[in-house]
C-alpha positions in Angstrom: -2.2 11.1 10.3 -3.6 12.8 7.0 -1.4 13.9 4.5 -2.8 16.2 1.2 -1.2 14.9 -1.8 -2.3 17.6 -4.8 -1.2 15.5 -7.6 -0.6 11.8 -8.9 3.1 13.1 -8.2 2.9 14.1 -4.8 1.0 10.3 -4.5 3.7 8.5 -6.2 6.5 10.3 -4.0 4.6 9.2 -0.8 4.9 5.2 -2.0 8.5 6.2 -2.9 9.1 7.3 0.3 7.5 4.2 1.9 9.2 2.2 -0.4 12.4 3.1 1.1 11.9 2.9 4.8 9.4 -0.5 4.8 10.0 -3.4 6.2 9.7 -7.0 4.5 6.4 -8.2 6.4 4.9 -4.9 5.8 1.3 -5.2 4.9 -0.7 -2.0 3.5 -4.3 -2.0 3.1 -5.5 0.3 1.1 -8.8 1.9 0.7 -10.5 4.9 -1.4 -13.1 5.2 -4.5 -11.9 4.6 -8.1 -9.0 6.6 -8.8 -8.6 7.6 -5.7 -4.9 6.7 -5.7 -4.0 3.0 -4.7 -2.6 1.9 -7.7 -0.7 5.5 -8.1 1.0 4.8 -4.4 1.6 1.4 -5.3 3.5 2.6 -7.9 6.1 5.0 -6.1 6.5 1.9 -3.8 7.8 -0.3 -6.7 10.3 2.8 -7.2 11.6 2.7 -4.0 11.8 -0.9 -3.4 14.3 -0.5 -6.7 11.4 -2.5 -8.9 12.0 -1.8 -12.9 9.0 -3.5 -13.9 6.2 -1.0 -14.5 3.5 -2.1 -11.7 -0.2 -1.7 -13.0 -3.0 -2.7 -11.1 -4.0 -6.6 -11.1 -7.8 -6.1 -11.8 -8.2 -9.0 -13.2 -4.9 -11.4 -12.2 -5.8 -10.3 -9.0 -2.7 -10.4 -7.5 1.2 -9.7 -9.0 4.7 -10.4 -7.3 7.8 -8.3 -7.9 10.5 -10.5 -6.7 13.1 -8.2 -7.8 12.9 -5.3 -5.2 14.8 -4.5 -2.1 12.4 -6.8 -0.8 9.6 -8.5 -2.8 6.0 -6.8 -3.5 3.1 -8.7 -3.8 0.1 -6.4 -5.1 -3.3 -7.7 -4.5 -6.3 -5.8 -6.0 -9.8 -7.1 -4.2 -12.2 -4.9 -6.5 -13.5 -7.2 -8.5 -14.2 -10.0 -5.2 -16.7 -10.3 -3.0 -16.4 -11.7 0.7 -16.4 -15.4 0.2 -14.5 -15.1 -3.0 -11.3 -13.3 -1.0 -11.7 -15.6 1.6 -11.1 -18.8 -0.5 -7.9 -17.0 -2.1 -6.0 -17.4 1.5 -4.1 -14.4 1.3 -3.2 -15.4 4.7 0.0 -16.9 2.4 1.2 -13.8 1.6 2.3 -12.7 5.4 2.9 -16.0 6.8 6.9 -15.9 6.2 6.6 -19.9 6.3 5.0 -19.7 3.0 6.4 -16.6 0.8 9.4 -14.9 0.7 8.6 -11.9 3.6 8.4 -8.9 1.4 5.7 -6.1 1.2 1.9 -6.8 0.9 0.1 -3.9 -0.9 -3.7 -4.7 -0.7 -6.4 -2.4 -3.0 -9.9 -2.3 -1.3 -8.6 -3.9 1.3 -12.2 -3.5 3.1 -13.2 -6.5 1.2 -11.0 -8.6 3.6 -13.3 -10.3 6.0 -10.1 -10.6 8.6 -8.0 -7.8 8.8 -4.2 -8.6 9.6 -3.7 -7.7 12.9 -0.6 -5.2 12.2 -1.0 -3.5 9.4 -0.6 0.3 7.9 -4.3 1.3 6.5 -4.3 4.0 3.8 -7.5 5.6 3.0 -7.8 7.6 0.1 -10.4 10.4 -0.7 -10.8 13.3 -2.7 -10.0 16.5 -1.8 -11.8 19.8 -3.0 -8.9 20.9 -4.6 -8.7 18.4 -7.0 -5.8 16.4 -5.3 -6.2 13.5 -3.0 -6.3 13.6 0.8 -5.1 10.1 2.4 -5.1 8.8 6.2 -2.6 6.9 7.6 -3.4 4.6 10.4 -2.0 1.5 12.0 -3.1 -0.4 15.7 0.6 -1.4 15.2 2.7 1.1 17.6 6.1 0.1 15.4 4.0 1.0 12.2 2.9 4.5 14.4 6.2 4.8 15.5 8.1 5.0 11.8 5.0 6.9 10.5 5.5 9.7 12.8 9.3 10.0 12.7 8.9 10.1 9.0 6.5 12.6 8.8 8.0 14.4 11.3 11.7 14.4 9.3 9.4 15.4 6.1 11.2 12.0 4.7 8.0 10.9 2.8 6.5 14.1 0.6 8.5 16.7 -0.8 6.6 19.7 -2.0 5.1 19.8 -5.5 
């Protein structure tokens, strides 16, 4: 499914309207050049989990937890790793519910992953020639399909701008 977002607002709506609906053991991979809108989506999915904390990107902490959500977030940003480097983080942690409090896993550049979690949603960013952002939901996961379409199809996750 592709959805045109023409602003950081239509963006941050789309990760509110996530925010609300997701599952704990959710785990979003994202992908897109810089500024493509990750971090912006990210965002609008602390809002709807109910997260006050402002959530910036973890660059350099690589990854940040919000505990204090309708369910937890943990927000991992692979930029600066490369492939062995992500693999020795075992991020595996984050959606084994044996080891972390199930929650929501929000992965930036998640093409740096060497093993991709077998269900997953997978957002790919790009620009548009309009100047907003087009993104491309996707998921092998037929539950993840499933609540994708009747979202989209109930206009749940973007309002218009």
């Amino acid at each position: 499914m592709e959805l045109e977002l023409p602003n950081a607002a239509a963006t941050q709506r789309l990760g509110e309207g996530l925010g609300r609906v997701l599952p704990a053991g959710t785990i979003l991979l994202l992908s897109g050049d810089l500024g493509s809108g990750k971090t912006t989506l990210i965002q609008g999915l602390g809002l709807g989990l109910g997260i006050a904390d402002p959530i910036s990107s973890p660059t350099f902490t690589l990854v940040n937890e919000y505990p204090e959500g309708r369910v937890p977030l943990y927000h991992i940003d692979l930029y600066r790793l490369d492939g062995e480097e992500v693999t020795d983080l075992y991020l595996e942690a984050y959606w084994d519910e044996q080891e972390t409090v199930p929650g929501i896993v929000a992965i930036e550049w998640a093409e740096r992953l060497a093993n991709l979690p077998a269900q997953a949603l997978c957002l790919a960013f790009a620009y548009a020639d309009n100047g907003g952002r087009n993104v491309t939901l996707s998921s092998q996961d037929s539950v993840h399909r499933d609540l994708l379409e009747n979202l989209l199809n109930h206009d749940l996750l973007v309002d218009e701008v």
